[in-house]
N, C-alpha and C positions, 0 to 999 in steps of 0.2 A: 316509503312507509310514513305515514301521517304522525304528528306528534301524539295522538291520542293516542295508537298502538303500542307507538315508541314506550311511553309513559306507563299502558299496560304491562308491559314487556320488562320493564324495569322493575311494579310491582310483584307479578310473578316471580323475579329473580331474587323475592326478600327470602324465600326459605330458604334458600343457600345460605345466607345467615343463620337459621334454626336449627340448617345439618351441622354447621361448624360448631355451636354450641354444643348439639347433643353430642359431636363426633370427641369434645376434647375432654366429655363427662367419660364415655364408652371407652375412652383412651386411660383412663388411669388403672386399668386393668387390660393388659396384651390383648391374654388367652384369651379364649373360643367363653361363650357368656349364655345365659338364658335371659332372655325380656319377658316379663309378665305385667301387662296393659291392664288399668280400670277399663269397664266395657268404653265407657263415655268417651277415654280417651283412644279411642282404635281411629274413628272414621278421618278426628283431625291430624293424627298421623299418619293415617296410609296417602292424605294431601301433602305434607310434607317431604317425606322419603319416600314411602313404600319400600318393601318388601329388602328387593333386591338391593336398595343402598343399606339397610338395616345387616345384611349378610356381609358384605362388604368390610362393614365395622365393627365383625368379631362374630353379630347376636349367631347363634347354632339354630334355638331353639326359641319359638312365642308363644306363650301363654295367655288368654283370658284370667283378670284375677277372679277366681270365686274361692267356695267353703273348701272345696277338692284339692290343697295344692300338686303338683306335679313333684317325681320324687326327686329329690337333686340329689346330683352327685358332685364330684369336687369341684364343679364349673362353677366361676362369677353367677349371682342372680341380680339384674339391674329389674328396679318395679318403676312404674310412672303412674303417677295417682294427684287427683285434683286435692286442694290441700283442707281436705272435709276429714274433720276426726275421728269418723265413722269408718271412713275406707285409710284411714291411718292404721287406725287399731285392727282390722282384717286383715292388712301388710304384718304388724307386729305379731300378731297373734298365730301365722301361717309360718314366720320364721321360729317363733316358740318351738311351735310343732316339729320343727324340723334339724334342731340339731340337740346337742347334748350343752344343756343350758352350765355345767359345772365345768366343759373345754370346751367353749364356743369355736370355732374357724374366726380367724381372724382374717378383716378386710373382704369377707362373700359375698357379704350384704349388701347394695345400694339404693337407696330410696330416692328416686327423683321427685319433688314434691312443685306442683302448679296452684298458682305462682311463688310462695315460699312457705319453710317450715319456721312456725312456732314456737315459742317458747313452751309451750302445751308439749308437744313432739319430744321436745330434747327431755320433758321432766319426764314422759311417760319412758323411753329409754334406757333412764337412771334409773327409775323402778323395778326396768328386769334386768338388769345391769349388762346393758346391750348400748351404755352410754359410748357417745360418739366426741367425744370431749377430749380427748386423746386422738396421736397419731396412726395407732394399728387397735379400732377398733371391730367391733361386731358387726353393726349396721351404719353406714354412713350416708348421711342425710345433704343432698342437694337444692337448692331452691332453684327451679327450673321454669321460665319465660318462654314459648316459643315466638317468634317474633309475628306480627300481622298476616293472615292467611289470605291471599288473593283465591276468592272463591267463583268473583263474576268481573265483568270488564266494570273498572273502575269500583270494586266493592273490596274490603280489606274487614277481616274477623280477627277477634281475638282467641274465638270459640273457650268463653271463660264462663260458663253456664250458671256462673254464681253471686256474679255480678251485684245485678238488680235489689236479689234477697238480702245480702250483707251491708250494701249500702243504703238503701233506700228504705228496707222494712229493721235490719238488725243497727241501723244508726253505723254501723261497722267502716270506722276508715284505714284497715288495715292494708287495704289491697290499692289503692289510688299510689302512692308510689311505683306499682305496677302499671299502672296506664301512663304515669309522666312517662317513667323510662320506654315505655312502646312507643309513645309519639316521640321523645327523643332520639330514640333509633330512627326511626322513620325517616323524619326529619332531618336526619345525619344523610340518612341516602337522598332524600328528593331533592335537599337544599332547604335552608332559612324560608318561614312564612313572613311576605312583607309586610300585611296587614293581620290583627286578630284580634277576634272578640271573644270573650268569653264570658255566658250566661249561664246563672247559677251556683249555688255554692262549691259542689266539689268541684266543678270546671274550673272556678277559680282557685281550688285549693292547688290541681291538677296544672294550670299554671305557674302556678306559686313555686311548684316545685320541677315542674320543667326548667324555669330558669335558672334553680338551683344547681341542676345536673347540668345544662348548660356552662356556668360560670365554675362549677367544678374539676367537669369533663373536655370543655370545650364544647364547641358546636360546628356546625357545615361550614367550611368557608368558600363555598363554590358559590362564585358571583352570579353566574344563570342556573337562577334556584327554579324546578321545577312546580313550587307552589307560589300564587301569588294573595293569596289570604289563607285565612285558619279560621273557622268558625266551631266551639267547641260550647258543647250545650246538657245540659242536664234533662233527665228522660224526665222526673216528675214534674218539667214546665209544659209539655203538652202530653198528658194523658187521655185525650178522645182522638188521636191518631193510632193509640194502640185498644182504642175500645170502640170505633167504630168498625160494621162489619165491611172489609174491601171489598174493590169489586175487579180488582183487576188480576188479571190468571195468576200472575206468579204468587199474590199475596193470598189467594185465597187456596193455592196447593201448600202453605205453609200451614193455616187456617185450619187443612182438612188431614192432611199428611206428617208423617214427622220427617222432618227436612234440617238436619246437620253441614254445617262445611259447605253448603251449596249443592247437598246430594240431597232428593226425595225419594225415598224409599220405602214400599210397605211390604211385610212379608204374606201369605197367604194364611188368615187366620183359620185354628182349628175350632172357636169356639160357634157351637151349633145352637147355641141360642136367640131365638129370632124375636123374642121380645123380652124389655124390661122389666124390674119390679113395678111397675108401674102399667104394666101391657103397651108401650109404645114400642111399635115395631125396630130395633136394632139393623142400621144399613151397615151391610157387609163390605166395606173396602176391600175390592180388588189389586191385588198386589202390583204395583208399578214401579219403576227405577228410572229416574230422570235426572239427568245431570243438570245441574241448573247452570249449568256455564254457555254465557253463548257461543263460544269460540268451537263448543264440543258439539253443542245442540242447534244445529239452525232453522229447529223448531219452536225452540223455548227463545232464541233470540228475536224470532217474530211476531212472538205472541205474548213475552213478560210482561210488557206493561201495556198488554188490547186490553179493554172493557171486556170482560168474557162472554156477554151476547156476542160480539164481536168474533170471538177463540174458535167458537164453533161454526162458524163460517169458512172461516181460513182451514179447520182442521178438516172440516166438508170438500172443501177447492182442493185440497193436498191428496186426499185419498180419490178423489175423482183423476188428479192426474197420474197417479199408480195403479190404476185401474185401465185407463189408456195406454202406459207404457205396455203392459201387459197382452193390451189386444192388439197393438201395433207389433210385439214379436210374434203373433203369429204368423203372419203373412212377409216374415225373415225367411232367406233363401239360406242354407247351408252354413256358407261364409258367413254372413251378416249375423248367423244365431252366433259360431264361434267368438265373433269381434264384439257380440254384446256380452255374450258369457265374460271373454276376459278383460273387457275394459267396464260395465255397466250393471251389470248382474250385482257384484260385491253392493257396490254404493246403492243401489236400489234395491237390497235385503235389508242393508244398513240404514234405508229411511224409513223401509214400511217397519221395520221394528219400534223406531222413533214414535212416528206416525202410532203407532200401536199404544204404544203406551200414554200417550199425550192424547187419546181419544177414551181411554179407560180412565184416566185421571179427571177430563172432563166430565165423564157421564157420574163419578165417585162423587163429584164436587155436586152434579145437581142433583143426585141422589139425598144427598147428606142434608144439602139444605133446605129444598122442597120447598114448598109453601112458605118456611119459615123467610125464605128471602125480599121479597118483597113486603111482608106485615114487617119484618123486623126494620128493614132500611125507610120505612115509612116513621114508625114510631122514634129514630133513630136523629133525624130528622128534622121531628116535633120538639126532640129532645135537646138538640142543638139550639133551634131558635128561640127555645124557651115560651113553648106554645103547647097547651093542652095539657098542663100537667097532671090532673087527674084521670085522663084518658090513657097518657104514658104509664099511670100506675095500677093503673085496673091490667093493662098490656101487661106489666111486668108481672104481677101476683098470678094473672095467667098461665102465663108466660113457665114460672115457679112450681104450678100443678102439674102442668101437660107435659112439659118436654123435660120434669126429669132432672134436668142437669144444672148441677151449681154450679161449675163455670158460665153458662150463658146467662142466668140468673145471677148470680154475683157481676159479673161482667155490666150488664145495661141497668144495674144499681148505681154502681160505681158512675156510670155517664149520670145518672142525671143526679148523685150526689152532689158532683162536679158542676155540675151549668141548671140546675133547676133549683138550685138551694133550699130541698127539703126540711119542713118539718119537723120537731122529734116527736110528734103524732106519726106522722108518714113513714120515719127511721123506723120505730116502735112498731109501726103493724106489719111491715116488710118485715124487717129483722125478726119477729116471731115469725111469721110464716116460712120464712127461711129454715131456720133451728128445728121446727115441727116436720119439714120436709126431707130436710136432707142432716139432720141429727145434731143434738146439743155439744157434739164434740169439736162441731165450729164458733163456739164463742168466744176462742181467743181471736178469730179474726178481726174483729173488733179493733183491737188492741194493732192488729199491724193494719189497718187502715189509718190509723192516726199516722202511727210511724209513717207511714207510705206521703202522708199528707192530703191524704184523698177529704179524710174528716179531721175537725179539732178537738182535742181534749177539753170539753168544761163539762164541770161535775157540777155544777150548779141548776142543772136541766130541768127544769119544772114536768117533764113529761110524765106519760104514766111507763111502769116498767115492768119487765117479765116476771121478775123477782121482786120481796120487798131486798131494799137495799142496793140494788141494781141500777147504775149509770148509765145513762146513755149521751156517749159525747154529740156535742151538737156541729152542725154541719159549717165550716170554717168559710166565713162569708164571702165566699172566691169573686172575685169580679172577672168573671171569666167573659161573657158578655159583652163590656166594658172593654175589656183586652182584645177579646176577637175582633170585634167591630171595629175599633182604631188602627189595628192589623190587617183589617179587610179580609179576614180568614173566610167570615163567614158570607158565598154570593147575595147576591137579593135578590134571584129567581132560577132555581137550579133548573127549571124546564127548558133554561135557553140553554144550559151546557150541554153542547155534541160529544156524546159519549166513544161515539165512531172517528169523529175527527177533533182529538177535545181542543181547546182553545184557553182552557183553565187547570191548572193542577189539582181544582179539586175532584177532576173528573174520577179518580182514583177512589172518591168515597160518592160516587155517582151526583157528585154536584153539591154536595152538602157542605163540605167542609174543606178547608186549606192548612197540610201540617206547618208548622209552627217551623220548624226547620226548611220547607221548599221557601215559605213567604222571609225569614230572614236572609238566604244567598237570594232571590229575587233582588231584594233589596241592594247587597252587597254588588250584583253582578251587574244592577241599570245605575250603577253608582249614587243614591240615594244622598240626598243629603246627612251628614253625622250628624246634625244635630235634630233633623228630622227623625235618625234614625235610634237615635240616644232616646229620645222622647219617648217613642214608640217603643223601647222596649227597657226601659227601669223601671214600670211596673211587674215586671214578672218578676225579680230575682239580681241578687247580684249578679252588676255588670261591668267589664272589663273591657275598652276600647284603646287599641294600641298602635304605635306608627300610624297615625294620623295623616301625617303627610304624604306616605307612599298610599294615600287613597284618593283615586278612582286606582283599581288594581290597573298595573302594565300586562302583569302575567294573568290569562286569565284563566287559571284555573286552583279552584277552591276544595282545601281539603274539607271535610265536616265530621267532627270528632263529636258523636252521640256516645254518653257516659248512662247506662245502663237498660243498654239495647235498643235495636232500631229496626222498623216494621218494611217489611216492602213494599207496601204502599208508601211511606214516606219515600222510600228511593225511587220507587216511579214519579213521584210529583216533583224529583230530584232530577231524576232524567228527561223529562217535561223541558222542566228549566234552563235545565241541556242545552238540550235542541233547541229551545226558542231562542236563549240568548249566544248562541255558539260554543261556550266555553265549557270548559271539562270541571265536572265534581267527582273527584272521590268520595266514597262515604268511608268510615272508618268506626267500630263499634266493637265492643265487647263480645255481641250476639247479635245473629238477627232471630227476630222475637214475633211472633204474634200476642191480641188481646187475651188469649187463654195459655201463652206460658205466663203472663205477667198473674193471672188467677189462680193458678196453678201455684207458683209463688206464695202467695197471699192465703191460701188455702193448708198449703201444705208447711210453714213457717213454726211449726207451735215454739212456743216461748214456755 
């Protein structure tokens, strides 16, 4: 077995960690139990347990939580819910319902709460006096972690979908304690990082207090530590790896599909309307299920990170030779049918269904996009090198009429806020054609693009405005340009990158661009000089360079710790890197994210 396997093989065996935790929650109650799940949380623990270990450890019966509770009777009810005070208060409010509030049952209730409960929680409990502040009380509240979910070879999830919005838009550093202690764990199992850096503020906070738990807890003392760097980085230092459009398969079935835990999944929709408010025709997704693991799919393992001109060749070659197989059983004698029946038959149902679904997925994807793929990745492009920018804004206002949608509209704002450094004439007439289009109930957005750091706050804007009395912050002089260029992010003639056989990691955004995380482990893994490498990146953001001396790495394989999601295009330009320089990366993240959950975020925030 190759050390690379070996190494997967160890990450997959972290949930056996998450069942011991939930097992000794489910333990403080014998008897036979009911589970009732937020929807959000079902997919990432049917990746952890499933079912049958869930039986095992008592549960009778599972519930979806909604408005309808199931009725109980004298059984334990254990709930697990993300630690959102909205689905707090739906847990509290369905236990109301359900007993006699003046003799409560003592000890029925348990709330497992992701990643912890509140001080909010415990006063809301004192109000219906279902307080947990005592030994034998009503409802007893858990702060519940699962530990890193191995979703894909080398890929580890937090599946913590809230990430982003609390820290980056709500300033919220409530939950970074929860990411130390994940990498400490981690890190207890792989062994000590010999070398680390860490860019940006919460990464650094996130160090800060890894070593806390460290010098608290202890840490690995296994002297062949299976990491031999840590690179840990903050999402809002490269934000045009999650707003350009990808090009490579797996990132764009994220793109098109909703894709959880490493599963794509869409169900067959009922709705029969074939155009928008707007009369743009509405593309129907076809229902598809694809395991995004390669170990399961060695369909999606040969096409994750193809250029998808590319996808459609290979998925063309696959279905020509199950088409073969087929016409070569006919001319089987007796015998030769029965020996294909029961050794070839199975696996050859099992691929054309594969096959099936990964060629519906394809045709979803160029349905979806259509024309827009090519104007957009051009203008995209333009936008990057800082080229046409009146051209890119005519595109965009366009762009704002025709298709309808304020995420892809908010979305290629956001890029060239970033690297075009607009105007507040230019902010001002987008931003109105925005609001007139898709409604004035977006104008707190505003407000979490600051926060986000996409724009800065100055009230001193001479612009003209929607309103009298109406600000418009002006656009925060990013040297992004400046940054790229000395990074080498950006090529100098994307016509020469081979998209088929690429030779660059930016192939993943069709030549345009290089994420900011493949070009820093680049660095790390061709042992880069540190002070060449210092240079190069203390203009983004605080920076933390550590054990010095164990660098050029011995070990070569690098964790990379993304603090508020991370795009699959980045992991392909990650897996690039890979391959080129032989050594193994894990990626390690919150979520993995496309540029419209981060819009999505940003959209749906109100303050």
């Amino acid at each position: 077995m190759s050390l690379s396997m070996e190494l997967d093989k160890k990450l997959y065996s972290i949930q056996e960690l998450s069942k011991s935790l939930l097992s000794k929650i489910f333990g403080f109650n014998v008897n036979s139990k009911y589970l009732i799940l937020e929807p959000s949380v079902i997919k990432p623990l049917e990746k952890i347990c499933g079912v049958k270990w869930l039986r095992s450890n008592g549960i009778e019966k599972i519930f979806k939580l909604n408005d309808n509770p199931p009725l109980f009777d004298s059984k334990a009810v254990y709930y697990i819910i993300y630690s959102t005070f909205s689905g707090f208060k739906q847990v509290i409010n369905q236990i109301r319902s359900s007993v006699d509030v003046s003799n409560p049952p003592i000890n029925k209730f348990h709330v497992l709460i992701m990643p912890q409960f509140t001080y909010l929680f415990e006063k809301e409990l004192e109000e219906y006096g279902l307080s947990h502040s005592n030994k034998d009380s009503v409802v007893k509240l858990y702060s519940f972690q699962w530990l890193p979910i191995h979703t894909d070879s080398g890929i580890l999830s937090l599946e913590f979908p809230f990430a982003y919005s609390s820290m980056f838009i709500d300033q919220n550093m409530t939950y970074l304690t929860m990411f130390a202690k994940c990498l400490w764990q981690l890190l207890l199992v792989l062994g000590k990082a010999n070398f680390i850096i860490a860019l940006g503020q919460y990464s650094n906070i996130i160090l800060s207090q890894f070593d806390q738990l460290c010098e608290g807890k202890g840490s690995s003392d296994r002297l062949d530590s299976d990491i031999g760097g840590l690179i840990i980085l903050d999402r809002n230092l490269d934000y045009p790896s999650t707003l350009l459009t990808p090009g490579i398969y797996s990132a764009l079935l994220k793109e098109i599909y909703n894709v959880r835990v490493g599963h794509c999944e869409s169900i067959s929709e009922e709705n029969n309307v074939n155009v928008d408010d707007t009369f743009n025709l509405v593309v129907k997704k076809d229902p598809v299920s694809i395991n995004m693991d390669s170990e399961l799919d060695p369909v999606y393992s040969m096409t994750k990170n193809k250029y998808f001109t590319e996808v459609t060749s290979v998925l063309s070659n696959l279905t020509k030779e199950l088409k073969m197989e087929k016409f070569n059983s006919k001319d089987m004698s007796i015998d030769e049918i029965k020996k294909f029946v029961q050794t070839q038959l199975g696996p050859a149902n099992s691929r054309k269904k594969i096959i099936s679904n990964h060629l519906i997925a394809a045709e979803t994807i160029i349905n979806c996009l259509g024309w827009k793929f090519e104007n957009l990745c051009d203008c995209e492009f333009n936008i990057i090198n800082n080229i046409s920018k009146s051209t890119n804004l005519t595109f965009l206002m366009e762009l704002t009429c025709m298709e309808n949608s304020e995420l892809m509209s908010l979305r290629l704002f956001c890029l060239m806020l970033i690297t075009q450094n607009l105007n507040d004439s230019e902010i001002n007439m987008f931003w109105e054609k925005f609001l007139h289009q898709f409604g004035f109930k977006y104008s707190y957005v505003l407000q979490n693009l600051i926060n986000a750091g996409i724009i800065s706050d100055s009230r001193n804007s001479s612009a003209g405005s929607l309103f009298p009395n109406f600000w418009l912050p002006r656009l925060a002089t990013s040297q992004f340009n400046l940054v790229a260029n000395r990074l080498k992010q950006i090529p100098p003639d994307k016509n020469i990158i081979d998209l088929k056989y690429p030779t660059c990691p930016s192939y993943v955004f069709r030549g345009t661009y290089i994420p900011l995380v493949a070009q820093i482990a680049s660095m790390v893994l061709n042992s880069t000089q540190l002070e060449e490498m210092r240079t190069k990146l203390e203009g983004l953001g605080n920076l933390t360079i550590r054990n010095e001396r164990k660098y050029p790495l011995q070990t070569r394989t690098l964790l990379v710790y993304v603090i508020g999601g991370i795009t699959y295009a980045e992991i392909g330009a990650l897996n690039f890197i890979e391959a080129l320089t032989g050594a193994k990366i894990i990626v390690l993240s919150d979520q993995i994210i496309s540029g419209n959950d981060l819009m999505e975020n940003l959209l749906n925030n109100v303050r």
